[in-house]
N, C-alpha and C positions, 0 to 999 in steps of 0.2 A: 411347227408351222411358221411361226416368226423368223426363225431361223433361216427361210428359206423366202418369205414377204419381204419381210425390212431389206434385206440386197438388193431383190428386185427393184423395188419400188427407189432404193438409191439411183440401181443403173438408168432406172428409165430416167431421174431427174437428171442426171450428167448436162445434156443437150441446154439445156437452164442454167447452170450452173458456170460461175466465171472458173475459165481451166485450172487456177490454183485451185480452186477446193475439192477438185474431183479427186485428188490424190487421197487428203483427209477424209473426205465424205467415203471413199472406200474402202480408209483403212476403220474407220470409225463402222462402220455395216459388217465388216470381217471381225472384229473384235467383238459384238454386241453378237453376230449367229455363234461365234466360238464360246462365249459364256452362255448364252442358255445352250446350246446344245451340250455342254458340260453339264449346265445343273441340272439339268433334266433327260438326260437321257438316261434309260435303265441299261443297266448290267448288261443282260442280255436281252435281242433283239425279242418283240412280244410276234409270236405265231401272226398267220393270216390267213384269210381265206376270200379273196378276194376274187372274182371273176376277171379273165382279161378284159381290158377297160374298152379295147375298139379305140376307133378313132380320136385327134384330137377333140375335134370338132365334139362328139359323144360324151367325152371327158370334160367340156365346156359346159356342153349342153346338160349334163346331170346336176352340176356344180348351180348353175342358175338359176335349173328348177329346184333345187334344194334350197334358193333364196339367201343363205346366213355370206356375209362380206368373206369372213376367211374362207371356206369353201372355194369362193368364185375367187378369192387374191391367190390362192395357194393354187387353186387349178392354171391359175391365167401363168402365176410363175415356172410351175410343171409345164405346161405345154409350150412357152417357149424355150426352155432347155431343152425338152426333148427334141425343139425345129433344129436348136445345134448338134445336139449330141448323140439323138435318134436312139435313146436309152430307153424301153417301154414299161421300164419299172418307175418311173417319171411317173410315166399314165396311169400306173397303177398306184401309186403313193399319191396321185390325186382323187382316185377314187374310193382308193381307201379313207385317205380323209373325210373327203363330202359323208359317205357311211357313220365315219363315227361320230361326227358333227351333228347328224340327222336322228342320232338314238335317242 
């Protein structure tokens, strides 16, 4: 989940940010998801069983009534990659999160 927050939350600072540092500040958020995503990811990918997630908007709105920050940061980051990339496994790796948040 951090892996996929902390970048986000880089790019949106950029516009803030004096032009030199936008370069560091993105190499530094690409180095920090590649190390945990290294220490933490498992071997192999864990099963799922997650219902199609529906809309952004649904994917939002579950994330918020689920209340917890990383939920609604990790949904907010999934649903605007999927406005660029229109990948709906996005929607669904936000839904699965909020789920396993909410156990």
């Amino acid at each position: 989940m951090h892996a996929a927050t902390a970048p986000a939350a880089v790019l949106r600072t950029l516009p803030a940010l004096p032009p030199d540092l936008h370069g560091p500040s993105l190499a530094a958020a690409w180095a920090a998801a590649a190390a945990v995503t290294a220490a933490y990811s498992p071997a192999t990918p864990a099963g799922r069983e997650v219902p199609a997630p529906g809309s952004p908007a649904e994917v939002m709105r579950r994330a918020a009534d689920d209340g917890d920050a990383h939920a609604i940061k990790f949904a907010d980051a999934a649903v605007e990659a999927y406005g660029v990339t229109g990948d709906p496994e996005l929607l669904v790796a936000a839904d699965h999160a909020t789920v396993l948040i909410s156990s």
